[in-house]
N, C-alpha and C positions, 0 to 999 in steps of 0.2 A: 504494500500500500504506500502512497504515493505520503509524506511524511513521518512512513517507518513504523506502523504498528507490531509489523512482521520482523522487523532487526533487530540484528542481537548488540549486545553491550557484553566488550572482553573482560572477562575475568569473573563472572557473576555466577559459573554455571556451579560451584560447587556448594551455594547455601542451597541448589534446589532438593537436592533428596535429603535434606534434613526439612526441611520445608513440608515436605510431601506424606514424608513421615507421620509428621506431626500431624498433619493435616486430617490422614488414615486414622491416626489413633483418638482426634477431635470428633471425627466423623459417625464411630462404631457406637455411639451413643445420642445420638444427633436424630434428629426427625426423618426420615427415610424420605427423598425428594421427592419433588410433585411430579405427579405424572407425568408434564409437558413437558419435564428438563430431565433429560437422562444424565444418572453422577457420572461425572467427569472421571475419565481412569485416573490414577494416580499412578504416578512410574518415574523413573529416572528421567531426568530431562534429558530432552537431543536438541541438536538445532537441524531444520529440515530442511535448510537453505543455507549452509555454510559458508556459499559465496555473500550470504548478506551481514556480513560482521560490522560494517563500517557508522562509527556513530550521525544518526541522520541530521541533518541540516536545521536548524531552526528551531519550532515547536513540533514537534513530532504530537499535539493534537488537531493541530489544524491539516482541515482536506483542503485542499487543493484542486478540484474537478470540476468539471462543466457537465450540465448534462447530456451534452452530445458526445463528450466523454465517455463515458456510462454507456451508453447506448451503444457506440462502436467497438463495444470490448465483445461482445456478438449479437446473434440472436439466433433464437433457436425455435424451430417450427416443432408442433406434436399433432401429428394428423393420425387418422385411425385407420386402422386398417381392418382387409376384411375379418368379420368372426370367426373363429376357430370353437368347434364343437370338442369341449373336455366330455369325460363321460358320464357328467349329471350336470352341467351346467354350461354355458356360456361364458366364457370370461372373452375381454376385453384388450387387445394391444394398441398400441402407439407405433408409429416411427416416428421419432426423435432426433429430429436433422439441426446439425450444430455449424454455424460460419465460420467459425474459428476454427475448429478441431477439422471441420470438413468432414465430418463423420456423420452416420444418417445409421442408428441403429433401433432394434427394436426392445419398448418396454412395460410393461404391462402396472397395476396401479400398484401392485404392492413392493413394485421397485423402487418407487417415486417413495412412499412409506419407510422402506430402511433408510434410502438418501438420506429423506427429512431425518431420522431419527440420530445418521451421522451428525450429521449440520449441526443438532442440538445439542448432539457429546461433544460436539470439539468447538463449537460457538457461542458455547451456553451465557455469555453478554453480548449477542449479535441478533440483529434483525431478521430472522430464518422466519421467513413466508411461514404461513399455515398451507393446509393442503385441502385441498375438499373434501368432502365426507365421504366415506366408502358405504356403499347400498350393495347390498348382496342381493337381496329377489326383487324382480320388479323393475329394475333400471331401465325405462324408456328410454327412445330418441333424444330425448328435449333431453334428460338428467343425465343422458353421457356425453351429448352435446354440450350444455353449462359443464359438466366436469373438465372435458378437454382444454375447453377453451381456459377454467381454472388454476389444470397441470400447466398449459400453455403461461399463463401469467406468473405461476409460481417459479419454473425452472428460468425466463427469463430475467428475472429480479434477481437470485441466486447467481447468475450466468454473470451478470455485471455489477454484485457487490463485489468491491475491492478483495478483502480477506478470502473470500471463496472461491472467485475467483481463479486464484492462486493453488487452492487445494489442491490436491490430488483426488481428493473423491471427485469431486467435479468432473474432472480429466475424463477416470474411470467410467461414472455414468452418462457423461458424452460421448462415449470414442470406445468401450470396453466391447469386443463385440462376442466374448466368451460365453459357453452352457449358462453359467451363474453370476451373476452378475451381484445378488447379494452377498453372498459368500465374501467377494472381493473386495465388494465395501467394507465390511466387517473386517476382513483381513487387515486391510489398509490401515485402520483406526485403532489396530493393534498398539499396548506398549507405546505407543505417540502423547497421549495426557490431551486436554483441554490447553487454548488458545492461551490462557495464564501461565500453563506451564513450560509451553514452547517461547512464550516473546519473553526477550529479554527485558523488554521496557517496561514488564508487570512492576517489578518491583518498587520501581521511579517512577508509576503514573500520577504518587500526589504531588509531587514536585510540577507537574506539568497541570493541574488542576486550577483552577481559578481561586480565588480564596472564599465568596459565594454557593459555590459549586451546587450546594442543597438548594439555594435559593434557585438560581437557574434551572436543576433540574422540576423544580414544582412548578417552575412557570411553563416551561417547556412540556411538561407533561398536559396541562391544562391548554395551552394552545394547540397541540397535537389532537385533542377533544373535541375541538369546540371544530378545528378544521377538518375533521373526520364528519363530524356531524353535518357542515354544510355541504360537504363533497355528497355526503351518504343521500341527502336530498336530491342533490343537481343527478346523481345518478339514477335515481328514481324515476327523476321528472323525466330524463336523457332516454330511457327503457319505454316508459309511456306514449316519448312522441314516436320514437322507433315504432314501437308496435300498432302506433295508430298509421302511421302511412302504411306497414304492412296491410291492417285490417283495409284501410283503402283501395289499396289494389285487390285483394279480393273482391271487393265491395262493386268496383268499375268492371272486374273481368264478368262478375255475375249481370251486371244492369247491359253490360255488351251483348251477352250472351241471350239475354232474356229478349231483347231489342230484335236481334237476328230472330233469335225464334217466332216473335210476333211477325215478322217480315215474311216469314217463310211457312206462314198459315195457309193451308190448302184448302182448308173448309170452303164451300162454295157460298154465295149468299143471294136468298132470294133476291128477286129483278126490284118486288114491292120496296127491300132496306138500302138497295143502291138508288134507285129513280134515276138509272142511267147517268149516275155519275161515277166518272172513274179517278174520284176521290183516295178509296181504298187502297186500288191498286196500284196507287202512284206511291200511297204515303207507304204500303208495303214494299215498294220496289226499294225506295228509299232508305227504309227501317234494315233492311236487310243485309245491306253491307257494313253498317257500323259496329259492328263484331270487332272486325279487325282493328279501327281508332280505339275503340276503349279498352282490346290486348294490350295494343301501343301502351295507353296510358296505364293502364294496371303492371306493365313491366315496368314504365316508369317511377310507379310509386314504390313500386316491390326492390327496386335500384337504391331508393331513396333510405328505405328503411333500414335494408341490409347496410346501406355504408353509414348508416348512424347506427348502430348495431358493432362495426368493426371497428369507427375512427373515434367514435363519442364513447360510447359506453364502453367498450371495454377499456380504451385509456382510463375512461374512472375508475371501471373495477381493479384498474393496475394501482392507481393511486391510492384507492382504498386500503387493497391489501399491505402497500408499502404502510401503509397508517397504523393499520393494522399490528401490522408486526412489531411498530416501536410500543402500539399500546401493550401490545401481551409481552415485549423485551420488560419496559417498566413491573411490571407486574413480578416478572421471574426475578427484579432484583429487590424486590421490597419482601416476597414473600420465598424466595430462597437464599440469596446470600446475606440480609437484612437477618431474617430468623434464625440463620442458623449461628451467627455472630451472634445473636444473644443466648441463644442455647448452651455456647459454649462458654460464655460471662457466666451463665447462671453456674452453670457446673464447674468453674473456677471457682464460685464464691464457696459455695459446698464446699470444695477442698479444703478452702484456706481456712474456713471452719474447722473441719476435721483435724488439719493440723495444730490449729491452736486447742484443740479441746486434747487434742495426742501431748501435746506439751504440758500442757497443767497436769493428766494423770500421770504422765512419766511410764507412758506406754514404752514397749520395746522397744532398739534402736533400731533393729532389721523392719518394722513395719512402721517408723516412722522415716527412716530412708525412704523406702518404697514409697513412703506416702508425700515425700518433698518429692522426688524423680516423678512421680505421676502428676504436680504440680508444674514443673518446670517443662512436661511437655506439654500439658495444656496451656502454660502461659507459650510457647511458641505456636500451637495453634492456632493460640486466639492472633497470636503475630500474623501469622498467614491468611485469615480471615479479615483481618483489616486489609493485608494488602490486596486482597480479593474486593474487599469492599471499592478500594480505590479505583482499583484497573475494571471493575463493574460501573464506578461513574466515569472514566477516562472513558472506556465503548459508546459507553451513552452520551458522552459528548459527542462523542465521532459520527455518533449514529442519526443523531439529531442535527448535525450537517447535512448528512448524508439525505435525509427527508429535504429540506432546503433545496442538495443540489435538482433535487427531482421534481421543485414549486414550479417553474418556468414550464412544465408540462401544460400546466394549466391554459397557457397561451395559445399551446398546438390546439388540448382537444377545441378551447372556444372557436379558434379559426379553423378545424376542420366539420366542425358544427354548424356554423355562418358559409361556410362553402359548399358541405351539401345543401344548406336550404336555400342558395341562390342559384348552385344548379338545377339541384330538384325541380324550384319552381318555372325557370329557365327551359330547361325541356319540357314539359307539360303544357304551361304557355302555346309554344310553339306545336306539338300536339294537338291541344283545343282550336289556335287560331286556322289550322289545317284543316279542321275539319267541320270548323263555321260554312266555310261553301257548302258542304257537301249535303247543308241542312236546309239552303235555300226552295226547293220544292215542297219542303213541308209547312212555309211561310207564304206561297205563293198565294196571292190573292184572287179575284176572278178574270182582272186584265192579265194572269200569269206572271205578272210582276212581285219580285220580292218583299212581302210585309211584314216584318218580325211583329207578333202580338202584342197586344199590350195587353196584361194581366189586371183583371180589375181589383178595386181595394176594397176591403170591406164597409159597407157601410158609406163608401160613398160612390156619387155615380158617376162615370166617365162624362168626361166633357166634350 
């Protein structure tokens, strides 16, 4: 990452397996993690970029990126492919076609599931997308359709966070074109530790911290809220107008269709209901080609929908999900490495109890050893938890750029919004004014000349 989250700092690697240790031994008493956040292994540190030793330049919290940035580090298509009949069910594949990697392989949803699950062991302070919900019976069109289009949103956010990036799993599940593809994921995530234990700059993230830091992050958490909530709106409304020019062009394909079929009535009609005018048969002749204008225009509207469907809405859904992510990030650091920092206070104080009540009875010296060494690793514990706590707001600072550099999105969806409804309207326009001629015999008056009606008002009378 472009200011060094990922660089190491010489000379630091040997407090980390005392660190780790401690950490282990904090842990085995600690609240068992929350679902969302898989515990981070604990292991000897490595460094997995050896050539990135060199101390980085400036503030190694500040990013540096544009969102076009971001965006040209790839993009990765997930289209489906045909079904494949297992022996009681149906399941579902992708192909997973990656620009970067140049790689096009196949995956199915619960590949995307360990991914995610790596993501969360080794980024457990990073913004790792959610994933859409797995439905086992039942999965229509429409729900594997919104799913894809979801995987599709999740692996490209991934694809171009900075740290991920860089991964190796990443690599793997773009480009891996092996039997097992979980398997290797797992493999990969072996003995490697969480992102604290690999960057060197964990341990000097407060140093790089603002002196505020808590203050900023509660405002920042609360603006992330309040912009999630308006997005979440405009993407509502964004869905609604999309599905209303859909419904539209149905609407125009059936009023075509029903037009033609009036036109193409064969029923004969007594001589007594015509009185020898050939009224009917005109406005029939008439009626009966406009099928084809109002396809035109039903394809039009159906044009109109689907690209506010591709360029509006789902850029929201994108934006959403990034929102997303930092809301449920905030969350795993209040209610994981927040709690369990206090867990491990509390069960320090208990000690140092113990030990002072071990001192006035003039208990053994072998179990009041034991009981200062059980002390002094939980006071490095708690050492290690702080510095977790710290390099958990240093992320979060990063992360909360990171949202920033992706606000100017905002500009594309409004302007690809405003551009299909000036083409939209722009074709169709020009559709209806095509086929104003074609409606003049149905206007024609008794000298045969053209007289559009005029519809009368209620209640009062033409003049």
């Amino acid at each position: 990452m472009t200011g060094g989250v990922m660089d190491r700092l010489p000379g630091e690697a040997g407090a980390a397996p005392v660190a780790a240790a401690a950490e282990a031994e904090a842990e085995e008493e600690a609240d068992p993690p929350a679902a969302d956040l898989p515990a981070p292994q604990v292991s000897e540190w490595r460094d997995p970029h050896p050539s990135r030793m060199q101390m980085p330049q400036g503030n190694p919290l500040l990013l540096s990126y544009t969102l076009q940035e971001l965006l040209a580090r790839d993009t990765v298509q997930v289209e489906l492919i045909p079904e494949k009949k297992g022996l009681f069910l149906k399941h579902v594949e992708y192909e997973v076609s990656s620009q970067r990697f140049r790689s096009s392989v196949y995956r199915r949803y619960n590949d995307f599931v360990v991914f995610h699950e790596m993501l969360l062991q080794k980024f457990p302070y990073r913004m790792v997308p959610a994933l859409p919900p797995k439905r086992v019976l039942g999965a229509d069109r429409e729900f594997i359709e919104a799913r894809r289009r979801a995987l599709r949103r999740f692996i490209n956010l991934v694809a171009r966070h900075p740290p991920f990036s860089e991964d190796v799993a990443l690599r793997l599940f773009l480009s891996f074109s092996g039997p097992d593809v979980q398997n290797k994921l797992k493999e990969s995530a072996q003995c490697v530790g969480d992102e604290f234990m690999s960057c060197k700059l964990a341990p000097r993230a407060k140093d790089f911290l603002p002196a505020d830091i808590q203050t900023q992050f509660a405002v920042s958490r609360e603006l992330i809220r309040n912009i999630y909530n308006s997005f979440h709106k405009l993407r509502d409304r964004a869905e609604r107008i999309a599905s209303r020019a859909i419904d539209n062009a149905a609407d125009l394909l059936i009023f075509g269709k029903e037009l033609s079929a009036l036109g193409s009535d064969t029923t004969p009609l007594p001589s007594w209901a015509t009185l020898h005018s050939s009224t009917w048969g005109s406005l029939k002749q008439a009626l009966k080609g406009l099928s084809v204008e109002f396809a035109l225009l039903a394809d039009k509207a159906a044009q109109q929908g689907k690209q506010e469907e591709n360029d509006v809405v789902e850029k929201l859904n994108l934006f959403l999900d990034l929102l997303q992510s930092y809301k449920d990030l905030c969350e795993r650091h209040e209610k994981g490495v927040l709690h369990k920092h206090q867990r491990a206070l509390h069960k320090y104080s208990l000690m140092k109890r113990q030990m002072m009540s071990a001192t006035v009875q003039s208990r053994e010296p072998d179990s009041v050893e034991q009981l200062e060494s059980r002390i002094v690793e939980q006071e490095n514990a708690i050492q290690t938890m702080e510095l977790r706590g710290y390099f958990s707001l240093y992320c979060l600072h990063q992360e909360m750029q990171l949202v920033h550099v992706y606000l100017p999105l905002t500009s594309h969806i409004l302007g690809a919004f405003v551009n299909s409804q000036i083409q939209g309207h722009k074709e169709m326009s020009k559709v209806w004014n095509d086929l104003k001629p074609k409606l003049n015999c149905l206007f024609a008056g008794p000298s045969g000349s053209p007289t559009p009606p005029r519809l009368p008002q209620d209640g009062v009378s033409p003049r």
